[in-house]
NUKOL-245569 format. One record per atom (N, C-alpha, C, CB): x, y, z; residue number from 1; residue in three letters; chain; atom name. Coordinates in steps of 0.05 Angstrom, whole numbers, always signed. Atoms other than C-alpha are relative to their C-alpha. Last residue first. Glycine has a CB too. Layout:
// NUKOL-245569
REC       X       Y       Z    i   aa  ch  at
REC       X       Y       Z  NUM  ALA   A  CA
...
This chain:
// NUKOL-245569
REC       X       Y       Z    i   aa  ch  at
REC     +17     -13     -17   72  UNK   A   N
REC    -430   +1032    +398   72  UNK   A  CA
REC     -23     -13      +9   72  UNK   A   C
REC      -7     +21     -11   72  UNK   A  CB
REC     +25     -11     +21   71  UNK   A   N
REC    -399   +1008    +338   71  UNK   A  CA
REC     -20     +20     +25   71  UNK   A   C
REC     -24     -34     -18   71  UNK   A  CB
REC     -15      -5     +19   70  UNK   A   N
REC    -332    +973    +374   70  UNK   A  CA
REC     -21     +34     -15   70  UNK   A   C
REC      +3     -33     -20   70  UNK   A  CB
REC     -22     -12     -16   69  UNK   A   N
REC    -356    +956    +444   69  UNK   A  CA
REC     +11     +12     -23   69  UNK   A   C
REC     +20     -20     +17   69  UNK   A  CB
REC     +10     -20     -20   68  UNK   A   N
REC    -429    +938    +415   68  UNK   A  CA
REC     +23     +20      +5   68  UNK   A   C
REC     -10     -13     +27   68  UNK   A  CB
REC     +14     -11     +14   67  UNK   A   N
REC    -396    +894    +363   67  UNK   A  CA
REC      -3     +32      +5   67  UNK   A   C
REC     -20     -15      +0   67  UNK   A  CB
REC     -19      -3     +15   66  UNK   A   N
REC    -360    +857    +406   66  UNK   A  CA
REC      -1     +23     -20   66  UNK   A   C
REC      +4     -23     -12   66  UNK   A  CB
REC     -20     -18     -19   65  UNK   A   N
REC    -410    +845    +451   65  UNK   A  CA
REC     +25     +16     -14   65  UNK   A   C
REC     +15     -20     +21   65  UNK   A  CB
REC      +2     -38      -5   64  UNK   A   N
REC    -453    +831    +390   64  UNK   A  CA
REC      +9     +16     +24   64  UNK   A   C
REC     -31     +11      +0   64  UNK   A  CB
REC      -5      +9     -18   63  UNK   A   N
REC    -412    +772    +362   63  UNK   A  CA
REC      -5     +32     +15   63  UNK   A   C
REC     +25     -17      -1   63  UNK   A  CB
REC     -30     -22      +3   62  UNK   A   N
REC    -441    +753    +298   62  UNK   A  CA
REC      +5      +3     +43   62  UNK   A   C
REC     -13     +48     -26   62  UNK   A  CB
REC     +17     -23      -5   61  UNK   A   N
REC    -473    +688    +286   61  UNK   A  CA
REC     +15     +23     +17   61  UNK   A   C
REC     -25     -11     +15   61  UNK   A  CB
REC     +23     -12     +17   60  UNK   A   N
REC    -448    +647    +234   60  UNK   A  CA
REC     -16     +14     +22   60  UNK   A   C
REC     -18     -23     -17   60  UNK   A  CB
REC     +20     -21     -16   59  UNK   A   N
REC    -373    +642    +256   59  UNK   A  CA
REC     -24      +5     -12   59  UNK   A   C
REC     +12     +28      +5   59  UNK   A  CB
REC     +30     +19      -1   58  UNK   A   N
REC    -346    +592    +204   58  UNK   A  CA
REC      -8      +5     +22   58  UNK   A   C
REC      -1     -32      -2   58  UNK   A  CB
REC     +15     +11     +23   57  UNK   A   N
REC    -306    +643    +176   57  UNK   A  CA
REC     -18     -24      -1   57  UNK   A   C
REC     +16      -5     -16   57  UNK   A  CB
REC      +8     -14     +12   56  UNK   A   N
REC    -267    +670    +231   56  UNK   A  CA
REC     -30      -5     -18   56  UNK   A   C
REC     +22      +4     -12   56  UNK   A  CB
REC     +16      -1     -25   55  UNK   A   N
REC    -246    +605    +259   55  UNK   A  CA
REC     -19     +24     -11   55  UNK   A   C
REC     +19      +7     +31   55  UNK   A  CB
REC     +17     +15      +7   54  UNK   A   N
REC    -211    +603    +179   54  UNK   A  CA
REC     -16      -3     +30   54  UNK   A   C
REC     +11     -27     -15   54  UNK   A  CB
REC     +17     -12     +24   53  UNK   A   N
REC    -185    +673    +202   53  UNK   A  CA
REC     -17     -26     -11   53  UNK   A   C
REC     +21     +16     -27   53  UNK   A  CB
REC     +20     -12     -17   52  UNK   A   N
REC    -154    +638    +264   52  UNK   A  CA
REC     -11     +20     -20   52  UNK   A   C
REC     +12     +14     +28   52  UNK   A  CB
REC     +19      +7     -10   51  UNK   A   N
REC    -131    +579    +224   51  UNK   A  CA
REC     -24     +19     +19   51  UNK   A   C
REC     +12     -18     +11   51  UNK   A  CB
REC     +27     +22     +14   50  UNK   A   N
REC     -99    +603    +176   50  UNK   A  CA
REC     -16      -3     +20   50  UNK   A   C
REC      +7     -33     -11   50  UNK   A  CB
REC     +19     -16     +15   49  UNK   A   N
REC     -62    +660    +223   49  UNK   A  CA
REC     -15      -9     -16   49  UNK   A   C
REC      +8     +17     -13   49  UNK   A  CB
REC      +8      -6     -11   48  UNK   A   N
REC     -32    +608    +257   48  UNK   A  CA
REC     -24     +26      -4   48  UNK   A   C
REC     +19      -2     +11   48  UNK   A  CB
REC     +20     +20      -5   47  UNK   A   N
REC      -7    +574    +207   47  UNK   A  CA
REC     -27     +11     +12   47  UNK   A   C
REC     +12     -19     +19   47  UNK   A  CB
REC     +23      -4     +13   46  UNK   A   N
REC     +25    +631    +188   46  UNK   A  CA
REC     -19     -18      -1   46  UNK   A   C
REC      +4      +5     -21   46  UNK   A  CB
REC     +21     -23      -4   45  UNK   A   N
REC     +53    +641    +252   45  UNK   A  CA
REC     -16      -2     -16   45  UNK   A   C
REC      +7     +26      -2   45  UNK   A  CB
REC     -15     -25     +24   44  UNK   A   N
REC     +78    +569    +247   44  UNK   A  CA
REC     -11     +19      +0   44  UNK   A   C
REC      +1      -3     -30   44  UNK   A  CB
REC     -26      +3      -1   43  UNK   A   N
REC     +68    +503    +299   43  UNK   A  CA
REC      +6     +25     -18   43  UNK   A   C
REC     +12     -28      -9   43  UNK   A  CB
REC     -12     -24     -26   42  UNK   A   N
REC      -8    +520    +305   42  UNK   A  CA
REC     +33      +1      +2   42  UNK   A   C
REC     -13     -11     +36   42  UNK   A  CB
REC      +6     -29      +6   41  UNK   A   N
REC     -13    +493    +227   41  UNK   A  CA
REC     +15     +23     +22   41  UNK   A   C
REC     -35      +3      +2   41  UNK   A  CB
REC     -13      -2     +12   40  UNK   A   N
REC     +12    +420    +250   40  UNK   A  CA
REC      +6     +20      -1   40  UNK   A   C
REC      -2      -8     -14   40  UNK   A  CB
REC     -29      -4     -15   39  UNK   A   N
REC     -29    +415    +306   39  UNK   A  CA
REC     +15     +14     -21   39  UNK   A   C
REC     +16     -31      +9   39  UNK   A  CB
REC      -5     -38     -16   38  UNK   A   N
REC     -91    +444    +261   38  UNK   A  CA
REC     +21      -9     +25   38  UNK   A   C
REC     -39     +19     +20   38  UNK   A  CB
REC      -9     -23     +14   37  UNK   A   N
REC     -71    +387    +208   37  UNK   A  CA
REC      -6     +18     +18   37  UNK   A   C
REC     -10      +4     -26   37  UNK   A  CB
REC     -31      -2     +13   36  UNK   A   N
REC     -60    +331    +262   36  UNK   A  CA
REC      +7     +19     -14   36  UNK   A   C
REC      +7     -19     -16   36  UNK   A  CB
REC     -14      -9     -17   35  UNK   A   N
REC    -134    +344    +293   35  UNK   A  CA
REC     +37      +4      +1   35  UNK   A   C
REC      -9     -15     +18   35  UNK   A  CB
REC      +7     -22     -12   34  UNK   A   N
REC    -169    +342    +231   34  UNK   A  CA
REC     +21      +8     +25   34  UNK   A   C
REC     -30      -5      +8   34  UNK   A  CB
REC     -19     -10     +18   33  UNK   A   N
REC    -123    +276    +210   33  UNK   A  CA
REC     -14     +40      -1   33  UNK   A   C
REC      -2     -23     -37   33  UNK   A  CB
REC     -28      +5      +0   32  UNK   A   N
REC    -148    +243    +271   32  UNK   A  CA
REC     +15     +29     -12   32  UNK   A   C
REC      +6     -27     -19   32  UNK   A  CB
REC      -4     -22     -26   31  UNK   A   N
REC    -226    +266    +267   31  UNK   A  CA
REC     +37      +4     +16   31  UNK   A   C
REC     -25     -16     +29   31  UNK   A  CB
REC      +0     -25     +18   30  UNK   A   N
REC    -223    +240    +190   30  UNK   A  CA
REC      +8     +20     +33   30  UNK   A   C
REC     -40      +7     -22   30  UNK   A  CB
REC     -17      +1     +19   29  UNK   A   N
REC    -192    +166    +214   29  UNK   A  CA
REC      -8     +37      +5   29  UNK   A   C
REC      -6     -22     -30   29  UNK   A  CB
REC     -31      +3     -20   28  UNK   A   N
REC    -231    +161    +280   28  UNK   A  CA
REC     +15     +12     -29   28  UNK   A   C
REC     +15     -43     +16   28  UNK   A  CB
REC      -1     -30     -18   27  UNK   A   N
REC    -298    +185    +236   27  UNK   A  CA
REC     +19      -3     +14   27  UNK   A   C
REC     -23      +9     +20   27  UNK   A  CB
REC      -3     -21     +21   26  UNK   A   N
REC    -277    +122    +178   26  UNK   A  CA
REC      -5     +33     +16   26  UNK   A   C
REC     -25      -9     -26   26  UNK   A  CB
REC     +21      +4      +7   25  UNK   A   N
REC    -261     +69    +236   25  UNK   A  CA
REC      +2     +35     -33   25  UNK   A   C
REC     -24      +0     +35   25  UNK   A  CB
REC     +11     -16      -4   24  UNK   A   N
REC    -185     +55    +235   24  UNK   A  CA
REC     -31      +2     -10   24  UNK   A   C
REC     +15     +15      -6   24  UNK   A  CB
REC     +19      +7     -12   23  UNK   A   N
REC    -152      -9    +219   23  UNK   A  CA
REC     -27     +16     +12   23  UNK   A   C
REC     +11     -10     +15   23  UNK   A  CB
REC     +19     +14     +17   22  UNK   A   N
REC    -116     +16    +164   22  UNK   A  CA
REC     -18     -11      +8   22  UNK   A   C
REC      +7     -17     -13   22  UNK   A  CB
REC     +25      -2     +16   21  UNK   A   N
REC     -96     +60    +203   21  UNK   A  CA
REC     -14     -10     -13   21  UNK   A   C
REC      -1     +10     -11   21  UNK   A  CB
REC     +19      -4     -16   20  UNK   A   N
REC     -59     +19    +251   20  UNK   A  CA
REC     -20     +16     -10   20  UNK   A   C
REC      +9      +8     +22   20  UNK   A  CB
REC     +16     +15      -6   19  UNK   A   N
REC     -18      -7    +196   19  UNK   A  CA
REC     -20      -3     +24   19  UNK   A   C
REC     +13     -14      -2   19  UNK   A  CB
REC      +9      +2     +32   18  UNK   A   N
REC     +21     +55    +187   18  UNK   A  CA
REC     -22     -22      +2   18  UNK   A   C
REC     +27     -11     -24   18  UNK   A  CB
REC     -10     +12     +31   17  UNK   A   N
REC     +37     +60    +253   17  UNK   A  CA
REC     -16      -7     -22   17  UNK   A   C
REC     +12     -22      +2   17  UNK   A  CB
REC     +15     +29      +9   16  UNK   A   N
REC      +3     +98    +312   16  UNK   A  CA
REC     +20      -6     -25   16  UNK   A   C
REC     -38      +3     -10   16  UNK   A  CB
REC     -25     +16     -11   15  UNK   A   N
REC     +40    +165    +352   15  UNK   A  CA
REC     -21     -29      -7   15  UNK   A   C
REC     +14      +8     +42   15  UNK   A  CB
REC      +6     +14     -19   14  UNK   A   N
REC     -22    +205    +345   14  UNK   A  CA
REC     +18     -26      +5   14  UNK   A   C
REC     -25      -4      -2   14  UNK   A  CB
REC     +11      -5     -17   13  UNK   A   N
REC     +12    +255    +305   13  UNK   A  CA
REC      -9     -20     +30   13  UNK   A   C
REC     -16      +9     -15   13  UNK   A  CB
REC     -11     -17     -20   12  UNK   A   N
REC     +64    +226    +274   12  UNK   A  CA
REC     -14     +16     +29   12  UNK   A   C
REC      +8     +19     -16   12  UNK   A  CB
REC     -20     +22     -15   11  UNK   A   N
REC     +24    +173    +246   11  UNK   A  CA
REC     +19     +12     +24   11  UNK   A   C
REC     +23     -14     -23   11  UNK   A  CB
REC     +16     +20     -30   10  UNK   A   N
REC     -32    +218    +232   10  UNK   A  CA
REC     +13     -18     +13   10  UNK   A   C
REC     -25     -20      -6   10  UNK   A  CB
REC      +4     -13     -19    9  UNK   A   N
REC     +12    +260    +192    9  UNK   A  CA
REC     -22     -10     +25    9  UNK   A   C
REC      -5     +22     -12    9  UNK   A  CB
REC     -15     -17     -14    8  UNK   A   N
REC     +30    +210    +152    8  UNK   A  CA
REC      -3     +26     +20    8  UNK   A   C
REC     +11      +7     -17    8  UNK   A  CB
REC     -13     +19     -10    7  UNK   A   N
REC     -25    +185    +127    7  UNK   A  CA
REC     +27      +6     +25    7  UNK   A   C
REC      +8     -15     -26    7  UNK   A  CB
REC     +15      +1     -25    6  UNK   A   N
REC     -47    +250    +113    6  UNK   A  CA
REC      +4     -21     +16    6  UNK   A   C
REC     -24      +1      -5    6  UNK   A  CB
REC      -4     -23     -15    5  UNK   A   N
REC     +19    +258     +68    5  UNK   A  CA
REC     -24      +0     +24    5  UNK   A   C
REC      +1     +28     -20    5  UNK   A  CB
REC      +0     -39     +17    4  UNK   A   N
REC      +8    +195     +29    4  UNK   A  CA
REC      +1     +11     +24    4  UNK   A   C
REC     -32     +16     -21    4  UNK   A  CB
REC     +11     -14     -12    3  UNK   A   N
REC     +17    +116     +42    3  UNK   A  CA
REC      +6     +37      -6    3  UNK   A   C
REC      +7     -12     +25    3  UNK   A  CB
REC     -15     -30     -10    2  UNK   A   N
REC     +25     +77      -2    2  UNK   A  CA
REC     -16      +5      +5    2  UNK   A   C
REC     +15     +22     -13    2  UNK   A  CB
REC     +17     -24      +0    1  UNK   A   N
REC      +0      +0      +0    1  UNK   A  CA
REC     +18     +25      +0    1  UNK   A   C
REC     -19      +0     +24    1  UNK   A  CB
């Protein structure tokens, strides 16, 4: 089998081997390689700025303390 770059980063991440994914359920697998790419990210400013503008962006309701203190 190859294995690819998400592969990989779930190995590293949650410290499992290659052949322990394969055993993986399909929401263990996706909730893995979710939590491996925003480790990854927080390791780099600009990571860090992905992710807190993509937080940003799946805000759907606004934040009217925030708002208030800004706008009046």
């Amino acid at each position: 089998m190859i294995y690819t770059l998400p592969e990989k980063l779930i190995c590293d991440y949650a410290r499992i081997s290659f052949s322990d994914i394969e055993d993986l359920q399909v929401d263990d697998y996706q909730l893995l390689l979710r939590d491996a790419v925003i480790h990854k990210l927080s390791q780099t400013e600009k990571g860090e700025e992905y992710l807190e503008k993509a937080w940003v962006l799946e805000q759907t309701t606004p934040d009217r303390k925030r708002l208030r203190e800004r706008f009046g």
